[in-house]
C-alpha positions as CSV (number, residue, x, y, z in Angstrom):
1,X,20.9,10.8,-12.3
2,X,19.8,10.8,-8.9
3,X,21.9,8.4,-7.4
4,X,25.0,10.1,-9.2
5,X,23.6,13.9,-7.5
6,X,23.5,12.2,-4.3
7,X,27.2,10.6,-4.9
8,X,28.5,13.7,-6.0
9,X,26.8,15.7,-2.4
10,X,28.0,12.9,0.1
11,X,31.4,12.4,-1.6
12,X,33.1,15.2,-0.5
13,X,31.8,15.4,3.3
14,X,32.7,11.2,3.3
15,X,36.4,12.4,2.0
16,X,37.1,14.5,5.1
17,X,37.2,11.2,7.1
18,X,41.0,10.1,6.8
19,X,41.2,6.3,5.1
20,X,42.9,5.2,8.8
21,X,39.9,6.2,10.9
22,X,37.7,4.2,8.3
23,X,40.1,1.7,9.2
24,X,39.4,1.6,12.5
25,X,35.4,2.4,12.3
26,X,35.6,-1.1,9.8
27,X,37.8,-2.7,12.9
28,X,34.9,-1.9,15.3
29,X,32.4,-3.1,12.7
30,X,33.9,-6.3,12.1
31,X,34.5,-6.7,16.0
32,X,30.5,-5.9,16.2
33,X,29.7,-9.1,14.3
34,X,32.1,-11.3,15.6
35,X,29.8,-11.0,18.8
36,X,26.1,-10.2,18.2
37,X,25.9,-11.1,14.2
38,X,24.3,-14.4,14.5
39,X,21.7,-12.5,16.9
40,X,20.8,-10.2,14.9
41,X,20.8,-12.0,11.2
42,X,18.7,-14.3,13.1
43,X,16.5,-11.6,14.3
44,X,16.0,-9.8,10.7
45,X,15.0,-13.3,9.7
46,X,18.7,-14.3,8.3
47,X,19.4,-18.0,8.1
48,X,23.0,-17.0,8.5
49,X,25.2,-14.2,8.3
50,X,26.1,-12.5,4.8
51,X,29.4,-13.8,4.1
52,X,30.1,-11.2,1.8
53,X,28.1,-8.4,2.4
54,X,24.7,-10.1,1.6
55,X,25.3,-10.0,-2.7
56,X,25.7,-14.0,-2.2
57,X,22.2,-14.3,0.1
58,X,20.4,-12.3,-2.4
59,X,21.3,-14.6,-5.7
60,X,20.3,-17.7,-3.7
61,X,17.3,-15.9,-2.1
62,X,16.4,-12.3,-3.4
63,X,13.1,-12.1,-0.8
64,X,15.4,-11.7,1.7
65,X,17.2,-8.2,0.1
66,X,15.5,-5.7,2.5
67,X,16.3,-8.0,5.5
68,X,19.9,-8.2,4.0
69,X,20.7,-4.0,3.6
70,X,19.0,-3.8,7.1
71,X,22.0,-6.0,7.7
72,X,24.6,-4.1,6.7
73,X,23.3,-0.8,7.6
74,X,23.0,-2.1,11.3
75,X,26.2,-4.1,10.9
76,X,28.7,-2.1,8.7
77,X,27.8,1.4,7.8
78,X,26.4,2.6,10.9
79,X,29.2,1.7,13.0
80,X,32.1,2.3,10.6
81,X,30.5,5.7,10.0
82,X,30.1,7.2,13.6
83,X,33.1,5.7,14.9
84,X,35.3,7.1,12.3
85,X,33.5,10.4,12.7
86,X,34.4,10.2,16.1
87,X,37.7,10.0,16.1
88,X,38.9,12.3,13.2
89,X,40.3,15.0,14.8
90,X,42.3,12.4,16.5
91,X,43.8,11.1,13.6
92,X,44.1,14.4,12.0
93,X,46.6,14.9,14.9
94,X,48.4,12.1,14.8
95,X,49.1,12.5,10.8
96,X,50.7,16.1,11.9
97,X,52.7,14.5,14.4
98,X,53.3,10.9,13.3
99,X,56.5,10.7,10.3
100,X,54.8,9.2,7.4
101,X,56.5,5.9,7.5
102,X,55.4,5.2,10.8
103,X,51.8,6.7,9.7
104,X,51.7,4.2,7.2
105,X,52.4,1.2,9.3
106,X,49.4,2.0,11.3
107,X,47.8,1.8,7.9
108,X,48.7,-1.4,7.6
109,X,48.2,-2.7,10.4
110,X,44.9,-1.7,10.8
111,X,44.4,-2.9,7.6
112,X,45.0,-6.1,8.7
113,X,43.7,-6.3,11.6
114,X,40.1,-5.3,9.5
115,X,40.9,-8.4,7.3
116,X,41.5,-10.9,10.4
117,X,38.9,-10.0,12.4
118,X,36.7,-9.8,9.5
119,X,37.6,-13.4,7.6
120,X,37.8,-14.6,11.1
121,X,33.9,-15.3,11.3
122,X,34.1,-18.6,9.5
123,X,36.7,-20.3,7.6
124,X,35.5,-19.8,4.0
125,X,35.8,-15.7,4.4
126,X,39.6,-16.8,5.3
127,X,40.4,-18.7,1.9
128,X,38.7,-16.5,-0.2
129,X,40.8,-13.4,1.4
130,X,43.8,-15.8,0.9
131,X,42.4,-16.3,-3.1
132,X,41.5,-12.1,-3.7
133,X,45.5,-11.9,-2.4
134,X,47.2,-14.3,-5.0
135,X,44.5,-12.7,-7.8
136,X,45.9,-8.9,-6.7
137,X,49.3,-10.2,-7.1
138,X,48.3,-11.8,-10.3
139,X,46.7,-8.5,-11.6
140,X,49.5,-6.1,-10.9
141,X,52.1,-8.2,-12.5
142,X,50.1,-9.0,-15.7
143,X,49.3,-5.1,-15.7
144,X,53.0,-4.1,-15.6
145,X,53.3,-5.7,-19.5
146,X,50.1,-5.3,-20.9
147,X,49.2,-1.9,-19.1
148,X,52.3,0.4,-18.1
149,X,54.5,-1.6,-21.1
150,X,51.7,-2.1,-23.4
151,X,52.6,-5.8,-24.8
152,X,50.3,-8.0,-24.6
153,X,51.1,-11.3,-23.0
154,X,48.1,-14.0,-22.4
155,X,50.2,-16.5,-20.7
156,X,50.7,-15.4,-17.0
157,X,49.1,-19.0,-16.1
158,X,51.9,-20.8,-17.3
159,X,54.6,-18.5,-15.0
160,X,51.9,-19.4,-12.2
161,X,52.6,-23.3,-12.6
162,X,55.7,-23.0,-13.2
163,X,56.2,-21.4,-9.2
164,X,53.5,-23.5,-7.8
165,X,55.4,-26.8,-9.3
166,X,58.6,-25.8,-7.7
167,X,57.9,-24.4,-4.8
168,X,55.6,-27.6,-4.0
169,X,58.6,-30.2,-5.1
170,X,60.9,-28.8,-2.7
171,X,58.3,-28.5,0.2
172,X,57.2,-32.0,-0.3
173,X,61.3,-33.0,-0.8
174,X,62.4,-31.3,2.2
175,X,59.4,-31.7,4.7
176,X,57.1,-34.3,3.9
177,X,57.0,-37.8,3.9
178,X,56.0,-38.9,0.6
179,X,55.7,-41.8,-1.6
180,X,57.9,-40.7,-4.3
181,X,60.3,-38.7,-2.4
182,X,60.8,-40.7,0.7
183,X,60.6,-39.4,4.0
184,X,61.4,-35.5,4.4
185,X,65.3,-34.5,4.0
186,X,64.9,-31.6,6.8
187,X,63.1,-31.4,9.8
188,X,59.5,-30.8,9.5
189,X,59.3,-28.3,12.5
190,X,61.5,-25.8,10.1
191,X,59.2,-26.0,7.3
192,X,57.3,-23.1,8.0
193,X,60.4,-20.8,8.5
194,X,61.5,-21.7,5.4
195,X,58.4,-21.1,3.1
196,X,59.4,-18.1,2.6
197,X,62.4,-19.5,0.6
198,X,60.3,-22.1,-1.4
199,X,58.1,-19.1,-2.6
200,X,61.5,-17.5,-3.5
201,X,62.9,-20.5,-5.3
202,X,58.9,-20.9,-7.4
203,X,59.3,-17.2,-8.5
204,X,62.8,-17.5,-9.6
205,X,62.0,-20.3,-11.7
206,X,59.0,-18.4,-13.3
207,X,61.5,-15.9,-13.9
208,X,63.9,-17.3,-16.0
209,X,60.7,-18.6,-18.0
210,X,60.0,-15.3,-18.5
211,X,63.6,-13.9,-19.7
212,X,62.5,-17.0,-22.3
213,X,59.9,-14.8,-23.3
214,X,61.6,-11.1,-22.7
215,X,64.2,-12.3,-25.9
216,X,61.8,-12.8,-28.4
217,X,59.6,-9.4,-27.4
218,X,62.7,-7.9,-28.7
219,X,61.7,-8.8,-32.2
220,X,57.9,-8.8,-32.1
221,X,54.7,-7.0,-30.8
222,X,51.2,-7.1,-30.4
223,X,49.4,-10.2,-31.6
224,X,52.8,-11.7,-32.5
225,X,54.1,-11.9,-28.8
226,X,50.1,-12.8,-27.8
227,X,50.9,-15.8,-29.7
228,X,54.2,-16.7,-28.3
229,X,53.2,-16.1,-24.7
230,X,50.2,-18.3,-25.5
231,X,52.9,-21.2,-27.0
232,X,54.8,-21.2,-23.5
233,X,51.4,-21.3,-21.4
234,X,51.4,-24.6,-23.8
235,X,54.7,-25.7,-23.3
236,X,54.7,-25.4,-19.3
237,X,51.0,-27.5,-19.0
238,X,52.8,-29.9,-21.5
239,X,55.6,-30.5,-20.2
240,X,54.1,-31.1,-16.6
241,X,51.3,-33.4,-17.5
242,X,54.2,-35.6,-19.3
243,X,56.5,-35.6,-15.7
244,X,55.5,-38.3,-14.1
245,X,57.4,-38.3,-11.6
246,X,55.7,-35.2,-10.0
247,X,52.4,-36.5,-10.7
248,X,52.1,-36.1,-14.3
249,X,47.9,-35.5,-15.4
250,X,46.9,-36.8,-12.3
251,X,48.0,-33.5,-9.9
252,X,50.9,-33.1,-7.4
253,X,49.5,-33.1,-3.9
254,X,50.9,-33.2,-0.3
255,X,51.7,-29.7,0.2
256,X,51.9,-28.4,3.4
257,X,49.2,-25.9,3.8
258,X,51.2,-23.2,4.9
259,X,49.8,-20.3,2.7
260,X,47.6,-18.5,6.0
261,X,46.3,-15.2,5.8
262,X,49.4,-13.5,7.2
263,X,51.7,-14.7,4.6
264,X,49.6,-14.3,1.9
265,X,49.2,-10.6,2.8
266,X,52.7,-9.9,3.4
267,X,53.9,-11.3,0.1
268,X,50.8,-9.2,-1.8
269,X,52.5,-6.0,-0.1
270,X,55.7,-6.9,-1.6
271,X,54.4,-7.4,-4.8
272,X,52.5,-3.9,-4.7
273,X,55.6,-2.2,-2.9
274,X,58.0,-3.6,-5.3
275,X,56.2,-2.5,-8.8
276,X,55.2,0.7,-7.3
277,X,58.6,1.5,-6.9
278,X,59.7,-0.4,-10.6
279,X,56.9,1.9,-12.3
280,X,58.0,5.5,-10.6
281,X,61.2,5.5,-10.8
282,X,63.7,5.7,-13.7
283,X,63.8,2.8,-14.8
284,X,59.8,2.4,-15.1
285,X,59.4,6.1,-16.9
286,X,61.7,3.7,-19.7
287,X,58.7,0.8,-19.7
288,X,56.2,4.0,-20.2
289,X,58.1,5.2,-23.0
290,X,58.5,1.8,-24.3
291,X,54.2,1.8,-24.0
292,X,54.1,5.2,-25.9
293,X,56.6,4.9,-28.9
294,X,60.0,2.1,-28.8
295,X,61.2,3.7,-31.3
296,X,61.1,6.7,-30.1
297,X,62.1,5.5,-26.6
298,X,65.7,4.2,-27.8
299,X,66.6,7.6,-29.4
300,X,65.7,8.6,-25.9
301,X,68.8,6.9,-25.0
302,X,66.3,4.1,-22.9
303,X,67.9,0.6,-23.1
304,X,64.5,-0.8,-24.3
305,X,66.1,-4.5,-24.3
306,X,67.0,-4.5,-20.7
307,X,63.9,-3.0,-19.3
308,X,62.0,-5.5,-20.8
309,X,64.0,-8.1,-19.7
310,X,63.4,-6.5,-16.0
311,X,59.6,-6.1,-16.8
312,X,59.2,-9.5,-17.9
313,X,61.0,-11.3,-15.2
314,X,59.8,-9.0,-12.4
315,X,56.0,-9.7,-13.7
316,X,56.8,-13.6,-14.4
317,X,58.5,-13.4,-10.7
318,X,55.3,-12.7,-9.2
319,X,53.1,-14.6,-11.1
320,X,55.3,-17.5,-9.8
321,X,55.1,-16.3,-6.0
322,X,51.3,-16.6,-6.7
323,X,51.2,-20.1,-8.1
324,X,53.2,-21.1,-4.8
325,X,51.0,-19.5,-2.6
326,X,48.2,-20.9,-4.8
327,X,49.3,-24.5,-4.2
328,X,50.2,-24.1,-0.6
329,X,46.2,-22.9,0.4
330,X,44.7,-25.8,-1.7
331,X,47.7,-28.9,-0.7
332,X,47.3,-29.7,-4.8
333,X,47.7,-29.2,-8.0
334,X,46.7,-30.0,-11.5
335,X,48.5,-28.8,-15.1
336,X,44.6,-28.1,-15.9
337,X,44.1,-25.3,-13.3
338,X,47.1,-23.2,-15.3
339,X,45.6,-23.6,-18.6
340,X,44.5,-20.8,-20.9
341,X,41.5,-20.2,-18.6
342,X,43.8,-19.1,-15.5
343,X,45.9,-17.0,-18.3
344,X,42.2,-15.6,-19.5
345,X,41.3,-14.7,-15.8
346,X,44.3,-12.7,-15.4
347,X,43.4,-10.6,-18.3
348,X,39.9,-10.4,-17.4
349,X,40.9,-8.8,-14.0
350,X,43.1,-6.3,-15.5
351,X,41.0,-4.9,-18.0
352,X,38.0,-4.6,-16.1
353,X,40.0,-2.8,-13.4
354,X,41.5,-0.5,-15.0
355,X,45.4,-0.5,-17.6
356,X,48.3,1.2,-16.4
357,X,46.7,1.5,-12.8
358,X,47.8,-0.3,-9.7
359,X,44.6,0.6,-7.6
360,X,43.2,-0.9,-10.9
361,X,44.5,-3.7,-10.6
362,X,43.3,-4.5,-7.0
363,X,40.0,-3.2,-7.5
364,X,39.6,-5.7,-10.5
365,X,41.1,-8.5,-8.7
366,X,38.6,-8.0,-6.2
367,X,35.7,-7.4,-7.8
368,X,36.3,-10.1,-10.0
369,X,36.8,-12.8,-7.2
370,X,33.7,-11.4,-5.1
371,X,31.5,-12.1,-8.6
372,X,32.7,-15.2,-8.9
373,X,32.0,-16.3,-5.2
374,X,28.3,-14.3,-5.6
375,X,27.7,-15.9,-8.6
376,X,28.5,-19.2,-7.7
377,X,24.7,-20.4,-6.8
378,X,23.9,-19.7,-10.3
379,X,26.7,-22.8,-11.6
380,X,27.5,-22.1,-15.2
381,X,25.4,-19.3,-15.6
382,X,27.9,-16.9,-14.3
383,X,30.6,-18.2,-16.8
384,X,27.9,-16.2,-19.4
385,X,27.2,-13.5,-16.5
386,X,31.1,-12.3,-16.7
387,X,31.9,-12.2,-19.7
388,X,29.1,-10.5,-20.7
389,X,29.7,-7.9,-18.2
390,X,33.2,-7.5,-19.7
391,X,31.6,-6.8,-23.0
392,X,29.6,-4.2,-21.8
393,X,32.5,-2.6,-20.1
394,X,35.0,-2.6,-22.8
395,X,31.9,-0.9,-25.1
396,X,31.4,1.5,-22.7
397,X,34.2,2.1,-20.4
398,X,37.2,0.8,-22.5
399,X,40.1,1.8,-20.3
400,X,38.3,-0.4,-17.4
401,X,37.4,1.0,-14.1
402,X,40.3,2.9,-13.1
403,X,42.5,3.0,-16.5
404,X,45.5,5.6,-16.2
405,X,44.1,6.4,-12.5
406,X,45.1,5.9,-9.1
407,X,43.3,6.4,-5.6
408,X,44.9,9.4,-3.4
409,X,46.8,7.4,-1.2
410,X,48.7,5.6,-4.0
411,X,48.9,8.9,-6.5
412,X,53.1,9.2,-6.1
413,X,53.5,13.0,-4.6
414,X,54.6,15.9,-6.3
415,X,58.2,17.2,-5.5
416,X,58.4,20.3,-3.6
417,X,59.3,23.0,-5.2
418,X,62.2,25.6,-3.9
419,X,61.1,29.5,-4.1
420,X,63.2,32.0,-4.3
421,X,63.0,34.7,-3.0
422,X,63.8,38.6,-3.9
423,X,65.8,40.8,-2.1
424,X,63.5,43.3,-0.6
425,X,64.3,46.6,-2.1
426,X,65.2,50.1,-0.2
């Protein structure tokens, strides 16, 4: 009770800071360790720096827990805090005479620019950034069918293999030199320009896998489609581990790494920009309606058939931009890594985040990939840690985190009402 008095004291002066100079006070942070954090995690006795805000060091080594909040008091708070106090009112200005789309790329730059400087310590901060990316991606496009459409599909991983195969074929095809495909159809030096375009061609695929799925949902529900999503999770790992030719059981390797942290964060803000914009506009009041009663939806005059169709390949699209990106960090891939367990994962992050929520969904994603990194000292004990704390969630908090909420910035805006006025009388 205390700790929630204090929360509710502090929130409201902490809320007067604008989220862009907390931006910049994390900036100056993360700039902060770059050059004096071995010095001073040395100094408190640190063999090395937290690489994720000390909850790995103090699984492996819970001793060191005062040396590690000394850390990020020192390190993260303190400086965020007084350099975003600082330059409030400066912000506050600029928001008055900034246009909001130009306000909003500082955002994300900024927001960037936290991430780089931040995951540019050491190399393993980098992939798991790259990882929490695809599993935000993942999240919001699972949560557009079983939140905001309320069906309930369990088998995202297959869409995800279904990109990552293709987009990896024709990378390998067109710019490696391979042992099955020969040496590389295109110049190697355009590869990386045209990444972009094997991501493309991935989600496609997973796309028309999902209007494979979308026809049946027209018939069944619930547990019913459950099952038949589950089927084509089945079918996809099937079907790949009996291809030899790309590999077969064994894996498809030889990817060009090309999935860095600027690509994986520009194709995560697509994925956010373009369901945002699915969900609040006509078309995505339909897959609400859909959610609340179908029946009552289509004497609403809402084509229910074609906005599933759009929900299901729009959410199998990106869950096939995610398996590409997926294959392109790691350089392989094995029909076992989209099994049930990557569908299950999926789920896992969106309802402990939150249904029907897009800051949900990348507060789930998040948290979910930081346990698993903390948790990793502890081997299989944090396959019974998770769940378990996904039990306890669903008894208490069933909606997840954030169900049927969004933060501020990503609440859509009210529209303006006209007043009219009176004539002033004599």
């Amino acid at each position: 009770m205390r700790v929630k008095a204090l929360l509710q004291r502090i929130g409201p002066y902490l809320a007067q800071i604008p989220i862009l100079a907390w931006l910049f006070g994390f900036l100056v942070a993360a700039t902060i360790e770059r050059l004096v954090g071995n010095v001073l995690a040395s100094v408190l006795g640190l063999a090395t720096v937290p690489s994720f805000f000390g909850i790995d060091t103090v699984f492996v080594a819970p001793l060191l827990m005062p040396s590690t909040i000394l850390y990020l008091l020192l390190m993260y708070v303190l400086p965020a805090y007084v350099v975003a106090r600082l330059i409030t009112p400066l912000v506050s200005k600029l928001l008055d005479l900034l246009p909001s789309w130009l306000f909003m790329l500082f955002h994300l730059i900024l927001l960037y620019a936290v991430l780089h400087m931040w995951g540019g310590f050491d190399d393993y901060r980098l992939l798991v950034l790259r990882y929490i990316g695809i599993a935000i991606i993942l999240t919001v496009s699972l949560n557009l069918v079983n939140g905001y459409m309320g069906e309930f599909s369990c088998g995202h991983g297959g869409f995800m293999a279904v990109g990552a195969y293709i987009s990896s074929i024709f990378t390998v095809w067109a710019f490696v030199k391979d042992d099955v495909f020969g040496p590389p159809v295109l110049l190697p030096a355009l590869g990386p320009f045209m990444f972009p375009l094997a991501l493309f061609m991935g989600g496609v695929g997973a796309a028309l896998v999902g209007l494979l799925v979308a026809i049946p949902s027209f018939r069944t529900r619930g547990d019913y489609l459950a099952i038949i999503t589950l089927a084509v999770n089945y079918i996809v790992k099937s079907t790949v581990e009996n291809m030899e030719v790309i590999g077969g059981p064994r894996g498809f390797m030889n990817q060009p790494k090309w999935a860095n942290l600027p690509w994986t964060f520009i194709w995560t803000l697509l994925c956010l920009v373009s369901i945002y914009n699915l969900i609040y506009s006509t078309r995505g009041k339909g897959v609400m309606a859909i959610r609340d009663d179908e029946i009552a939806a289509e004497l609403m005059t809402v084509d229910t058939r074609r906005t599933k169709v759009v929900a299901f390949m729009l959410s199998s699209f990106w869950a096939g931009i995610a398996g590409g990106l997926f294959a392109h960090i790691l350089g392989y891939i094995n029909p076992g890594t989209f099994g049930i367990m990557k569908s299950t994962e999926a789920l896992a992050m969106v309802y402990l985040g939150g249904i029907s929520s897009i800051s949900g969904s990348i507060l789930g994603a998040v948290l979910y990939s930081l346990l698993l990194e903390a948790l990793r000292p502890l081997g299989m004990v944090k396959w019974m840690a998770i769940p378990l704390l996904l039990i306890l969630l669903m008894l208490f908090r069933r909606g997840g985190i954030m169900g049927f909420k969004e933060f501020r910035f990503l609440a859509p805006k009210a529209p303006k009402r006209e007043v009219e006025y009176a004539p002033a009388s004599d």
